[in-house]
VOKOLTI-702961 format. One line per field, with one value per residue: residue number from 1; residue in one letter; chain; x, y, z of N, C-alpha, C in turn. Coordinates in pm, 1 decimal. Each point is the difference from the previous one (the first is absolute). Last residue first. Example, Ala and Ser with C-alpha at 12.3 -4.5 7.8 and 13.67 -1.06 7.14 Angstrom:
<rs>
resi [2,1]
resn [S,A]
chain [A,A]
nc1 [1285.0,29.0]
nc2 [-225.0,-572.0]
nc3 [708.0,-7.0]
cac1 [82.0,-89.0]
cac2 [119.0,119.0]
cac3 [6.0,0.0]
cc1 [-77.0,90.0]
cc2 [109.0,120.0]
cc3 [73.0,0.0]
</rs>
This chain:
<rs>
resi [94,93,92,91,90,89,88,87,86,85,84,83,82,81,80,79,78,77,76,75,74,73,72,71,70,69,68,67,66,65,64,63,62,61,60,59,58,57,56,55,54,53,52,51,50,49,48,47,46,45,44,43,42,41,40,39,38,37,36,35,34,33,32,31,30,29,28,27,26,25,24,23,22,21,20,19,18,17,16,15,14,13,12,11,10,9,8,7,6,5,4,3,2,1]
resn [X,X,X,X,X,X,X,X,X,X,X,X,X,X,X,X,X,X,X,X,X,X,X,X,X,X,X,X,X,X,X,X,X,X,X,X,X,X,X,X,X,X,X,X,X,X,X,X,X,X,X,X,X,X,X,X,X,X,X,X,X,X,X,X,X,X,X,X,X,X,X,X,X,X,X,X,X,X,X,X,X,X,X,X,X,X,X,X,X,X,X,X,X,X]
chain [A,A,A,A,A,A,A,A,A,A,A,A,A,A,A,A,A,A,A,A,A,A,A,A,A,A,A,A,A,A,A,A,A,A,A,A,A,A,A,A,A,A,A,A,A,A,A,A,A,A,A,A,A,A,A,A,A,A,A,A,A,A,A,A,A,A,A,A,A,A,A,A,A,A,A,A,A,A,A,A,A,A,A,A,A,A,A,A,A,A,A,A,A,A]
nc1 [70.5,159.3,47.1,-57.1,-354.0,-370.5,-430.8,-278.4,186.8,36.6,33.2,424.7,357.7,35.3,196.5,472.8,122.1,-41.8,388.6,411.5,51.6,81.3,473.5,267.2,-104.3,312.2,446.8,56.0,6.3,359.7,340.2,32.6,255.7,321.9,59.4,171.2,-5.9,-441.4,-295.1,-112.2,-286.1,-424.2,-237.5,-141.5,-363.1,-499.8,-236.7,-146.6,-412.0,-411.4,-111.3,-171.2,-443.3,-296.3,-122.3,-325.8,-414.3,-124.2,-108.9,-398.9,-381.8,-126.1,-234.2,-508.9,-346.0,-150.0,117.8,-85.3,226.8,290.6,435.5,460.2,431.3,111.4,-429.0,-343.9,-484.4,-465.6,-373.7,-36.8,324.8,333.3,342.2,388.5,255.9,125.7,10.3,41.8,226.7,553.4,498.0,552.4,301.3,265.7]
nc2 [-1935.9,309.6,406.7,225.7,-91.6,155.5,119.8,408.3,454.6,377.2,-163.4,-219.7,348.6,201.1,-303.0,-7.7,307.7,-40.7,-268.3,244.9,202.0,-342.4,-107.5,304.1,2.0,-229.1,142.1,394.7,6.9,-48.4,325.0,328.9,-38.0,307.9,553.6,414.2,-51.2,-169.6,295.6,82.4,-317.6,9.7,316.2,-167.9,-289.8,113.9,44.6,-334.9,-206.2,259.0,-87.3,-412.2,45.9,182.5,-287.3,-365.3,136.6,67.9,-373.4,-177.4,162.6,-181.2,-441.4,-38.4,306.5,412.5,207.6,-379.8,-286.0,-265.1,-255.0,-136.3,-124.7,238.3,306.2,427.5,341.6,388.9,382.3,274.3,207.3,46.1,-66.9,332.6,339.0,517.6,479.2,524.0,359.7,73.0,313.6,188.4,204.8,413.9]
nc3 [186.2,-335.8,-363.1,-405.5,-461.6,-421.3,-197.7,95.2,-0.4,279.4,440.3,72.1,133.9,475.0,317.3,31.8,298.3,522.2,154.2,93.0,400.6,376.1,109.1,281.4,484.1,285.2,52.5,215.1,482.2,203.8,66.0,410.6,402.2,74.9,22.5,-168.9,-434.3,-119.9,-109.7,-429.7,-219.1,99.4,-228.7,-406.6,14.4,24.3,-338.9,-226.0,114.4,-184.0,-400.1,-107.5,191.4,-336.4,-351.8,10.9,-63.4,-416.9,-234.7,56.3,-146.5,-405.5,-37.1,133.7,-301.9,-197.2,-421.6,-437.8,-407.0,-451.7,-260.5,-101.6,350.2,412.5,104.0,-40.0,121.7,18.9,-40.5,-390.4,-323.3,-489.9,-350.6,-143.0,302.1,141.8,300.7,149.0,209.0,127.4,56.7,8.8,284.3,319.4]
cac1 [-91.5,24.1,-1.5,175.9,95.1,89.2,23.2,-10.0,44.0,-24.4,-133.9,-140.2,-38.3,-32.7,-127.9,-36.8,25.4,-71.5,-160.8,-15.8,-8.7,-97.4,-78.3,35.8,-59.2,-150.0,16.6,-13.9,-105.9,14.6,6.9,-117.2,-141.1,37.7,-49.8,44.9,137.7,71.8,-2.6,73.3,154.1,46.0,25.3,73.0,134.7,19.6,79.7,90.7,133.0,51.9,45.3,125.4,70.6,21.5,90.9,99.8,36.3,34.7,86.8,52.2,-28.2,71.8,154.1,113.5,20.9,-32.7,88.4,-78.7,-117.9,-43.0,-133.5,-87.2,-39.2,179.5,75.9,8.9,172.7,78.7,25.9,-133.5,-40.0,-141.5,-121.3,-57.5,24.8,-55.9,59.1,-70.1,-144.0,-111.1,-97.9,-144.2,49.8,-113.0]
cac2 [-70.4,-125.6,-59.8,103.9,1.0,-34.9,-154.8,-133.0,-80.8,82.3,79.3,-90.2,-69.9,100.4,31.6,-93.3,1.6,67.8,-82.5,-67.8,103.6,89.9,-79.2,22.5,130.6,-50.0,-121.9,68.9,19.5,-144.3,-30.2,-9.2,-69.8,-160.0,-142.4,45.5,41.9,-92.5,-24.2,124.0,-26.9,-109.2,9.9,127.0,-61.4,-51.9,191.8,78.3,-70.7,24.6,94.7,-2.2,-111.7,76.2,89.2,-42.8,-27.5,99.6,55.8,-94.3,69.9,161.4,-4.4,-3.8,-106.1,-46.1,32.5,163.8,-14.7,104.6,8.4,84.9,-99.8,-30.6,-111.5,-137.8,-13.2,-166.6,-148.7,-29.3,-33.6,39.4,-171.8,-83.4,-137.3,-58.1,-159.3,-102.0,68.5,-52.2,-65.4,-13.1,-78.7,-90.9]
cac3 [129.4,-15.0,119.0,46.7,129.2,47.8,-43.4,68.1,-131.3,-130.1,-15.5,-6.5,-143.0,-135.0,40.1,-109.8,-160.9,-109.9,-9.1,-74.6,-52.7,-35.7,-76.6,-133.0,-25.4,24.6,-64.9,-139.9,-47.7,-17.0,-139.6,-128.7,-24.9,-107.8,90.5,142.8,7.9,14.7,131.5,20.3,10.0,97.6,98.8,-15.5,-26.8,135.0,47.9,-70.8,32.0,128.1,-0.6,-71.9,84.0,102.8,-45.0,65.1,146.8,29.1,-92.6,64.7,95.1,-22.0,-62.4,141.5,16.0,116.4,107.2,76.0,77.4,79.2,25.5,-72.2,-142.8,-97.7,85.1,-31.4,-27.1,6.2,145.5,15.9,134.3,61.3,23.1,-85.8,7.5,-42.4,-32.7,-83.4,9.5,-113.8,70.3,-56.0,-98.4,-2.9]
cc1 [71.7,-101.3,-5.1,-3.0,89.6,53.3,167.9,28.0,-119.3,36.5,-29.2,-97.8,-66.3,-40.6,-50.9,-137.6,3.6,-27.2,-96.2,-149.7,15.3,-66.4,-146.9,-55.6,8.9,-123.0,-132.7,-5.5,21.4,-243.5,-86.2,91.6,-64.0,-135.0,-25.2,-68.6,46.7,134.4,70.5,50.5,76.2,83.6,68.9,83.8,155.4,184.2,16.9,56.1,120.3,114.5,-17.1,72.1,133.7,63.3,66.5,75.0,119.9,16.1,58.1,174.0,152.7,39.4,62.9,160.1,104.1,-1.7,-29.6,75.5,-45.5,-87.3,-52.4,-184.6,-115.1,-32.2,133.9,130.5,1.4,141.9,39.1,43.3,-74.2,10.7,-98.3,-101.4,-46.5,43.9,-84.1,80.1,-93.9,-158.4,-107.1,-68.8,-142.9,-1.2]
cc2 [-3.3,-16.7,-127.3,-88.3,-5.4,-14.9,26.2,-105.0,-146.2,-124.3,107.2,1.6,-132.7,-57.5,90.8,-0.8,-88.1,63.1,85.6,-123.4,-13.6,85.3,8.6,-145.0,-8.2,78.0,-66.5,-181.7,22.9,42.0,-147.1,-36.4,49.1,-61.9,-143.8,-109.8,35.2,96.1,-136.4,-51.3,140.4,-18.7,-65.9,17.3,125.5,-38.0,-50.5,105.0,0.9,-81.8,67.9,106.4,0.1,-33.4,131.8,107.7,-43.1,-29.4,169.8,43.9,-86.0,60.6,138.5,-18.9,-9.6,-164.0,-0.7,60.8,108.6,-9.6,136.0,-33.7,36.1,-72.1,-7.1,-52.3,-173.9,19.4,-105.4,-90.7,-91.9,-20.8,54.9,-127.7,-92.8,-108.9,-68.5,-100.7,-143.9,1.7,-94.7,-71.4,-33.8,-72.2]
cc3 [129.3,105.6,24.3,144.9,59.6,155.2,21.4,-12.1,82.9,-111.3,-106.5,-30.1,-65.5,-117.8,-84.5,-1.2,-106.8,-91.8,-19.5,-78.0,-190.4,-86.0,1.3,-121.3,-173.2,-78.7,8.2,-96.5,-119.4,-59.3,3.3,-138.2,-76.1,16.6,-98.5,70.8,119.1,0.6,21.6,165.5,-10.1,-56.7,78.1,133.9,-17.7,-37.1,116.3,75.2,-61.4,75.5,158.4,0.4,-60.8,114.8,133.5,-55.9,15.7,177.8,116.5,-44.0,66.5,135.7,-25.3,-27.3,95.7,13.6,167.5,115.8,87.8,119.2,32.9,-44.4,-95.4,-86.0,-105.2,62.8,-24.7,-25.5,8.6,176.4,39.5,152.8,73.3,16.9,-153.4,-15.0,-31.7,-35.1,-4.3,69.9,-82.8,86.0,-85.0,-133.3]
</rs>
């Protein structure tokens, strides 16, 4: 078993707020946070979806022509991430 850390110190305090890629802060119930972790979760689940589908593309070809559909996506919400953690930069195109 590998150390365990008890206490992590951020130095800028809680008080309910985390800070953004551009070192704002804001309340961790804000919709840019709630929003952040929603697409984070989608990003990572279509992760493991993808996982899966190109194990199984080895025994069924058609599913590569989904993994190609699937695999940019998956992408876009990651640039989407970081939108939403840097708000003044942009990773997306209209």
């Amino acid at each position: 078993m590998g150390f365990r850390l008890s206490k992590i110190y951020t130095r800028t305090g809680d008080a309910g707020e985390t800070g953004l890629g551009d070192g704002r802060r804001v309340s961790k119930d804000h919709p840019r946070v709630e929003a952040i972790g929603e697409v984070d979760t989608l990003n990572s689940q279509l992760g493991l979806l993808l996982a899966g589908l190109i194990d199984e593309a080895q025994r069924v070809p058609a599913l590569k022509e989904v993994i190609e559909v699937l695999a940019p996506c998956q992408h876009r919400l990651f640039d989407l991430g970081g939108e939403l953690a840097m708000p003044t930069y942009k990773a997306l195109n209209e």
